[in-house]
N, C-alpha and C positions, 0 to 999 in steps of 0.2 A: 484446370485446377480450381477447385471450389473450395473455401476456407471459411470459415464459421468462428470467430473469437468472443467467445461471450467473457467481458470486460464485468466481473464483480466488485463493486465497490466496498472498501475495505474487510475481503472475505482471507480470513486465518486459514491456512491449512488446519492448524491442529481441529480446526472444528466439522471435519472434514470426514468421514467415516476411511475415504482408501488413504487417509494421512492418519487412521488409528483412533479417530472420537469414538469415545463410547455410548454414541446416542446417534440414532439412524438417520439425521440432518439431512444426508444427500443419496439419495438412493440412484437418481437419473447420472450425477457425475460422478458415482461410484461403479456406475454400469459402464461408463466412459473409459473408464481408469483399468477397469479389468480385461476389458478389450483391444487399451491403449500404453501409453507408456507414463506415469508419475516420475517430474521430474522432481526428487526427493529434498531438494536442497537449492531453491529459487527465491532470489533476493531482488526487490526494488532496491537500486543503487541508491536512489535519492525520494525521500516523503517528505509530507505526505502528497496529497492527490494532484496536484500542479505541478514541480519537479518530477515528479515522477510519471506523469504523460506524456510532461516534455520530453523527458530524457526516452521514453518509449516510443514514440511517435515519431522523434529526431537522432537516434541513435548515438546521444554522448550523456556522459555523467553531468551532472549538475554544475562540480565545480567546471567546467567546461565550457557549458551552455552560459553559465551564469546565474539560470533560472533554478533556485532553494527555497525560496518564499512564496508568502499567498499572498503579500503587499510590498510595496517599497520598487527602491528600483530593481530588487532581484526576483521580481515578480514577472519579470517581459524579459522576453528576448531581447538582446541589446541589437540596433540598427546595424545592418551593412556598412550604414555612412555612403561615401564618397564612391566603395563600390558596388556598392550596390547596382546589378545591370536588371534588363528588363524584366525579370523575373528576379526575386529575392533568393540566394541561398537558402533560406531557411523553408522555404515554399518547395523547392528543388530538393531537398533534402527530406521530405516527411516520407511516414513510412508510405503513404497514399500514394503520395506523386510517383513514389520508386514502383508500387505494384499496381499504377496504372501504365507507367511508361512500359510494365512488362505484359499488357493488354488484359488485364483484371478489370471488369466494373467491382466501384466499391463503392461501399454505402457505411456511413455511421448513424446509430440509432443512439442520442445520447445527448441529455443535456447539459455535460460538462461545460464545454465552449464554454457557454453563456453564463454557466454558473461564474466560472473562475476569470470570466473574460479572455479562455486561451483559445482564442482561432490558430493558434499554429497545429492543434491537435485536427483540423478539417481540413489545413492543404490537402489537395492532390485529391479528392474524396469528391465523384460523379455526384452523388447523392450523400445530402447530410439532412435528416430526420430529429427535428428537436420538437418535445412537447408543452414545451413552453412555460415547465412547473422546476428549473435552474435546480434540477438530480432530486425532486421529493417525489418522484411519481415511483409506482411501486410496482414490482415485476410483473402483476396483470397486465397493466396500462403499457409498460416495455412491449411484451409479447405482441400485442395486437398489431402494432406497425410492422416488427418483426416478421410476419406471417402473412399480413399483406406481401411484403415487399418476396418475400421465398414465393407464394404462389405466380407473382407475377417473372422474377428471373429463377428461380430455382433449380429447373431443367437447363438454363445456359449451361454454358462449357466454362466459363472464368468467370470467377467472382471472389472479393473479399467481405462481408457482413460482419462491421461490427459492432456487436449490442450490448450496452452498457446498464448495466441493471444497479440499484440503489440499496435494497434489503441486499445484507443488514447493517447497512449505515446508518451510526444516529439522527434522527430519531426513530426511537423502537414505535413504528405507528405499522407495521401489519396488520393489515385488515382484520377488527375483531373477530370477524365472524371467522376466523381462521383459527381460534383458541388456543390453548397453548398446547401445544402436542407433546411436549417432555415431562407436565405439569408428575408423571409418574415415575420418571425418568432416574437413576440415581444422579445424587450430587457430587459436582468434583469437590476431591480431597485434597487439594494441595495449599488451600487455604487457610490457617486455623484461627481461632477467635485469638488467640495474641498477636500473633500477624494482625487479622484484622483490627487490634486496638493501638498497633504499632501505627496503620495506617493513620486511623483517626486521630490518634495525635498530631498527625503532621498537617501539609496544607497542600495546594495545587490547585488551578481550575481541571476540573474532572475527575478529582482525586476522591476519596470516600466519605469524603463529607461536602462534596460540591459538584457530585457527578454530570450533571446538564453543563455546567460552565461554574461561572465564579459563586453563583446561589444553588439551594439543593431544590429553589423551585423549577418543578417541570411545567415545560411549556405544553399549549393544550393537544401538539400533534403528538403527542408519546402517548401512544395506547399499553403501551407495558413497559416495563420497568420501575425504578426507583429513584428517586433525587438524591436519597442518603443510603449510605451502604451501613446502618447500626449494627446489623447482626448478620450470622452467617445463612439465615432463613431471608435475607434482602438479598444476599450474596446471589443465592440460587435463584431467586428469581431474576435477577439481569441477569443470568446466563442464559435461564429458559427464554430471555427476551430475545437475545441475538440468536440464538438456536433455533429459533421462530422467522427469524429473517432468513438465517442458512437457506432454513426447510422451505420458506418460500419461493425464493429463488430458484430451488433445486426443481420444483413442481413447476414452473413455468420454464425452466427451459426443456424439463421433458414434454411437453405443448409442442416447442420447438422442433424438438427433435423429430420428433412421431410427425411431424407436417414434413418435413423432410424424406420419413419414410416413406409416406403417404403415394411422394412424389415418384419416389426409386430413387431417390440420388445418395441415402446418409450412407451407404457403405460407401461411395465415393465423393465424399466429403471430409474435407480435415475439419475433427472439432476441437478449437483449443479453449478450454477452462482456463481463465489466469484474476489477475487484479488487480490492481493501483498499490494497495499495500494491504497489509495485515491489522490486525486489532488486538489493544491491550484491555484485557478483562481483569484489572484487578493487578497485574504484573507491572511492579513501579508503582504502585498507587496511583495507577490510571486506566478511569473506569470506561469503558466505552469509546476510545479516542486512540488516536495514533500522533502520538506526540513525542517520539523517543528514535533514536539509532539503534532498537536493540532487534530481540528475536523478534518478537510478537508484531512491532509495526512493519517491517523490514522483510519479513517470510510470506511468502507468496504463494498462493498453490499454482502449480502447471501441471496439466492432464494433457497432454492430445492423442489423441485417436483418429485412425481414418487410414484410408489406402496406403500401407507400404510402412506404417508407423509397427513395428516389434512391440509386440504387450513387453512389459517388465519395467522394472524402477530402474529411471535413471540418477546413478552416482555422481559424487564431486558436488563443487560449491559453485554454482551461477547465476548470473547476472539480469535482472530483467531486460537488459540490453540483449543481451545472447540470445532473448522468446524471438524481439521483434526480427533479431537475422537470422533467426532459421526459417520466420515467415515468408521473409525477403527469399530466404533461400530456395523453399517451395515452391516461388512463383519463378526461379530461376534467375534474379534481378540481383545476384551477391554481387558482380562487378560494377553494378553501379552503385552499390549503399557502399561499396567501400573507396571508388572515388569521388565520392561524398563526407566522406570521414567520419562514418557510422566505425563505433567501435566494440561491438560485439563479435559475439564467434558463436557461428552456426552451432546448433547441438543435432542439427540434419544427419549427419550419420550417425549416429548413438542412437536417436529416434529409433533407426531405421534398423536396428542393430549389426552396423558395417562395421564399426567401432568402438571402443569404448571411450566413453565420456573422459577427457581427461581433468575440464574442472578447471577453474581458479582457486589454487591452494589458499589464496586470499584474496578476500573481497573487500572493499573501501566500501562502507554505507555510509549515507548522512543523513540529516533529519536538520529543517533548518527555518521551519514556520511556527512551530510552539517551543522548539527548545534550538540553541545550535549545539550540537551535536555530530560527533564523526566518529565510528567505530570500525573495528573490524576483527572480520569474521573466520577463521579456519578450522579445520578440525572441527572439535568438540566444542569450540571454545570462541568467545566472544569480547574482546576489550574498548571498552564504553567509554571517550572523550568527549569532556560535557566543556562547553566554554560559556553557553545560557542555561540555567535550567530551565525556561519557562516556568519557573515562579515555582517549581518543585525544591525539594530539600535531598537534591543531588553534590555528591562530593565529585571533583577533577575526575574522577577515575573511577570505574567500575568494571570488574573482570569476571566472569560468569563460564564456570562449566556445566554446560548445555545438558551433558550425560548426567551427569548426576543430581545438577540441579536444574529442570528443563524449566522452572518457571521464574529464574533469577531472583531465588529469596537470599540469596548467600553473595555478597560482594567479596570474592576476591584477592583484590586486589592491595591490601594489609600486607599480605602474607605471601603476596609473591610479587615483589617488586621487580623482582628480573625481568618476568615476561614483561609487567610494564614500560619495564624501562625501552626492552629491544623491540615489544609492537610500539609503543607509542611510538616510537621512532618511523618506524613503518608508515603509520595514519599520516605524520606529520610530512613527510618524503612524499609519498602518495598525492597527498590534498594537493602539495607545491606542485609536481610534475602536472596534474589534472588542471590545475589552475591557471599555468603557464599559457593555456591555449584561450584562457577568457579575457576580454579585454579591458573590463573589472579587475583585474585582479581576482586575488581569494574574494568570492562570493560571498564568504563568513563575516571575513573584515567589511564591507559594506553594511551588509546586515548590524551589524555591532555598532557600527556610527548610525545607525537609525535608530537608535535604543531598545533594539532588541529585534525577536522575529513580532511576525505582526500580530499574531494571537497573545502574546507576552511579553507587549512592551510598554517602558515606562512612562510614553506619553498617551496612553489609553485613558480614557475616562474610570475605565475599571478597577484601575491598578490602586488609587486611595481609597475605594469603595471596599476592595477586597482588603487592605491590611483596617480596617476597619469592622469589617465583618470579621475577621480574625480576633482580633480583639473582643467583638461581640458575644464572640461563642470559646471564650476562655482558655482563645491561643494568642494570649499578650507576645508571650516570651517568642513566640514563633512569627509574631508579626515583625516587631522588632530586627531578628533576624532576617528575616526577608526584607525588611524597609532600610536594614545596613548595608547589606548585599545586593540588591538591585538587580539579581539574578546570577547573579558570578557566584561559580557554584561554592559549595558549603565546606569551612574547611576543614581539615580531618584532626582527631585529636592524636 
């Protein structure tokens, strides 16, 4: 079994052509998708990019692991302690250790570890390939190790590769000479200049008037994009920017691919498309960043293709948990990820088309490093429980239909306090039952005694700088706000 997981970093499906974009972004994983199976409805349990490797890597939710945040103590896996035996659980448990014990060489190309400091993501992993630039290096520089390491095992019979590419993660710095390829492109409409003046009233770091972070200055690696979102001509250009990244990405792993063919092996290769999480373009009044439990940070694209996989869309709502055990499952190692206490569920027969997908009718997301945050997902429909907002001007509660309103300009939750009442209940039952198993306790509550998540807390050097600059640029009344609240979300009239 030969497997291929090209790991995109914060790649949206919707920007995705076999996910429906209107702009030709990915040609190589749209050629993937048409050969292979899209799974249509695939969720990071827990963002952004730390939780949610964790939880991929080590097959449990967040509140579980404990790991929600990029600092504090919910930033590490909590110790074994006492039992810890000669080998850690949590080393025994990664997806690595499980598909090397089922005699896979595996390799990761990727400088996550180092970035976030999470070596639980390289247990069990023969070979780990870091280039030493902690996730700024750009799909070129990926590829190249890549394609070393395929000419040298590529013809084996077992292998796992997995290559973790950066475009199109802030910063928008694709290689100039790479131009803007949409520059002709139409622009999306789901925006309009009231909306967008609804935004700029407001506040947030990455919000439209402070897209980089808490100032609208860009730093010198952003070759495209914008610091300020003023107008709807700013607009389009940060999308043409991350659309640039898509398409970059997409162009080197067809590199990849074609070395594979090169070889003979990619019709007998599993390739799976996936990624850490998604990206908010504007949705929430957040530009460029995954800072939220909704769609946009939360959605995930999954493609895979390869021997035995049935072209067609796979239905239902699942779990990024569920990728990593149908990989487990591939390699034949599901009895051991499951007395491990991985807790996903293969989607291996749906893949395969033996069955049909039956789905988690509802999914628990959280988001738990710029905002805390827990929603959930079913149907058409999504209910938003904010306990931080990360310095945005979020109420308790936000409820969003997907169908009709796919870009969440319309809360809700006003007008339908019943579903609130009966999901919220849900989220809150849910968090307790997932939490039960960490030895933290609730993950959130931790986080919350540290004065927030780490990107949005009140002992940052940032945080008087920013209700200052608020002030500066003729949002008194909104600093104010924010400097009563302290993050606790906004109350509803």
């Amino acid at each position: 079994m030969r497997i291929l997981y090209f790991d995109i970093d914060s790649l949206r499906p919707a920007n995705l052509g076999c996910y429906g974009h209107i702009r030709p972004t990915s040609p190589n994983i749209d050629a993937l998708a048409a050969r292979g199976a899209v799974i249509q409805s695939l969720y990071a349990t827990d963002t952004p990019c730390l939780p949610s490797r964790t939880g991929f890597f080590g097959g449990r939710f967040g509140a579980q692991s404990g790991v929600v945040n990029h600092g504090g103590v919910c930033a590490d896996l909590p110790s074994d302690g006492a039992a810890r035996w000669f080998r850690s659980s949590t080393a025994e448990r990664s997806l690595a250790s499980i598909l090397s014990r089922a005699g896979l060489r595996t390799c990761t190309i990727s400088g996550f570890p180092r970035r976030h400091s999470a070596y639980q993501m390289v247990y069990g992993f023969h070979e780990t390939i870091d280039l030493g630039r902690h996730g700024t290096e750009n799909a070129d520089q990926v590829a190249e190790p890549a394609l070393e390491w395929i000419d040298r095992r590529g013809r084996e019979e077992n292998w796992f590769l997995h290559v973790n590419m950066w475009d199109p993660h802030t910063p928008y710095d694709t290689p100039a000479d790479f131009g803007d390829p949409f520059a002709d492109s139409p622009a999306l409409t789901w925006l309009t200049e009231e909306m967008l003046q609804d935004q700029r009233a407001s506040y947030g770091p990455h919000s439209s008037r402070e897209v980089p972070g808490w100032t609208s200055d860009l730093p010198g690696d952003w070759v495209w994009g914008r610091g300020e979102i003023k107008d709807l001509g700013d607009a389009r250009n940060h999308w043409n920017a991350y659309d640039a990244g898509v398409a970059y990405a997409d162009l080197h792993i067809g590199r990849i691919l074609n070395r594979l063919a090169d070889l003979g092996v990619l019709d007998e290769t599993v390739v799976i498309v996936s990624a850490d999480h998604g990206e908010n373009l504007g949705e929430l009044n957040v530009w460029g960043d995954h800072q939220t439990a909704d769609e946009f940070t939360n959605h995930i694209p999954g493609v895979v293709c390869g021997p035995g996989i049935a072209p067609g869309r796979v239905g239902g709502i699942h779990a990024h948990l569920d990728l990593a055990a149908t990989i487990v499952d591939l390699a034949g190692a599901s009895n051991d990820a499951s007395e491990r206490g991985w807790v996903g569920q293969s989607l291996l027969p749906a893949l395969r088309g033996e069955a049909a997908a039956a789905g988690r009718g509802e999914l628990l997301l959280s988001h738990g490093a710029w905002s805390l945050q827990r929603a959930l997902r079913w149907d058409d429909m999504i209910l938003i429980h904010t306990r931080h907002t990360g310095f945005k001007e979020f109420p308790e509660w936000m409820l969003f239909d997907l169908k009709t309103d796919p870009h969440e300009t319309r809360n809700l939750a006003g007008e339908r306090p019943d579903i609130v009442a009966e999901k919220g209940e849900v989220i809150r039952e849910e968090a307790a039952r997932l939490a039960a198993d960490c030895v933290l306790g609730d993950p959130f509550d931790v986080v919350e005694s540290e004065g927030g998540p780490h990107h949005a807390n009140i002992h940052d050097p940032a945080w008087p700088q920013y209700l200052a600059r608020l002030r500066a640029t003729g949002r008194a009344g909104k600093a104010d706000q924010l400097e009563r609240l302290q993050g606790r979300p906004v109350p509803v009239a």
